[in-house]
C-alpha positions as CSV (number, residue, x, y, z in Angstrom):
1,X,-16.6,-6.8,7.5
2,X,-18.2,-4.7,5.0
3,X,-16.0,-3.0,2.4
4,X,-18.0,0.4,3.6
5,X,-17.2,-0.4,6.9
6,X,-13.5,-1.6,5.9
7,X,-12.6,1.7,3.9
8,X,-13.4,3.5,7.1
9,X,-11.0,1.6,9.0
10,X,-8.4,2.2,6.4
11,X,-9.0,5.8,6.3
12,X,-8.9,6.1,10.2
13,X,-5.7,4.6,10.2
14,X,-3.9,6.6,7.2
15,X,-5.2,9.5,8.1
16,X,-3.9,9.3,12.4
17,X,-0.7,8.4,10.6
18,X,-0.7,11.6,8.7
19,X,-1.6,13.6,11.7
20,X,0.6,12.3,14.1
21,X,3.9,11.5,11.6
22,X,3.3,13.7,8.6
23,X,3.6,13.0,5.2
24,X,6.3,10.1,5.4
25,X,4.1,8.2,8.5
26,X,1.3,8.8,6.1
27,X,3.0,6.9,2.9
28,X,4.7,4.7,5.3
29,X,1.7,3.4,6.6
30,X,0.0,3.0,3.2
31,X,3.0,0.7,2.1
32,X,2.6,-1.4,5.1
33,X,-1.5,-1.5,4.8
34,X,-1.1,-2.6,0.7
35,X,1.8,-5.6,1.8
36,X,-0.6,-6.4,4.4
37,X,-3.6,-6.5,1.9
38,X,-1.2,-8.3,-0.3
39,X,-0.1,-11.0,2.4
40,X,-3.6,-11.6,3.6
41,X,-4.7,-12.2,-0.4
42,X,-1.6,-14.8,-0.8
43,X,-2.8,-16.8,2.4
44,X,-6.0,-16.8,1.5
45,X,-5.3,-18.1,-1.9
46,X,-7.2,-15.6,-3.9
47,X,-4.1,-14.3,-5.3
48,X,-1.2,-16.1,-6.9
49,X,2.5,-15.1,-7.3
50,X,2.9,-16.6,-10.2
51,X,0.5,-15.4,-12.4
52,X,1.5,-11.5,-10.9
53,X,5.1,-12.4,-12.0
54,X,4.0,-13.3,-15.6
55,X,2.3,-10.3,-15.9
56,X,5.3,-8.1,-14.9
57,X,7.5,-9.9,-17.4
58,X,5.4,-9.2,-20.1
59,X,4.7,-13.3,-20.8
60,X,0.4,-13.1,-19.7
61,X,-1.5,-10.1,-20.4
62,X,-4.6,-9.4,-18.5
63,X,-6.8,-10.4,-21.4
């Protein structure tokens, strides 16, 4: 899937939430679409906990 393609999805799906549950269905949803993303990055091993962890304690920087 192309991210053009993907962002459209994404969009269609925060913005039904929005019109059908308001402003909490809409940030709701968004939480749930960025674990998702999240999850789906982990299992796919193109991101690592450990390294996200060091970077929240202040023990790697990005640079």
């Amino acid at each position: 899937m192309n991210p053009t393609l993907l962002g459209l999805a994404i969009a269609a799906v925060l913005g039904w939430a929005a019109l059908s549950y308001g402003f909490g269905g809409f940030v709701l949803m968004a939480v749930f679409l960025a674990i998702g993303a999240c999850v789906g990055r982990i299992v796919d091993g193109r991101l690592d906990l450990r390294t996200v962890r060091d970077a929240l304690t202040g023990r790697r920087s990005s640079s």
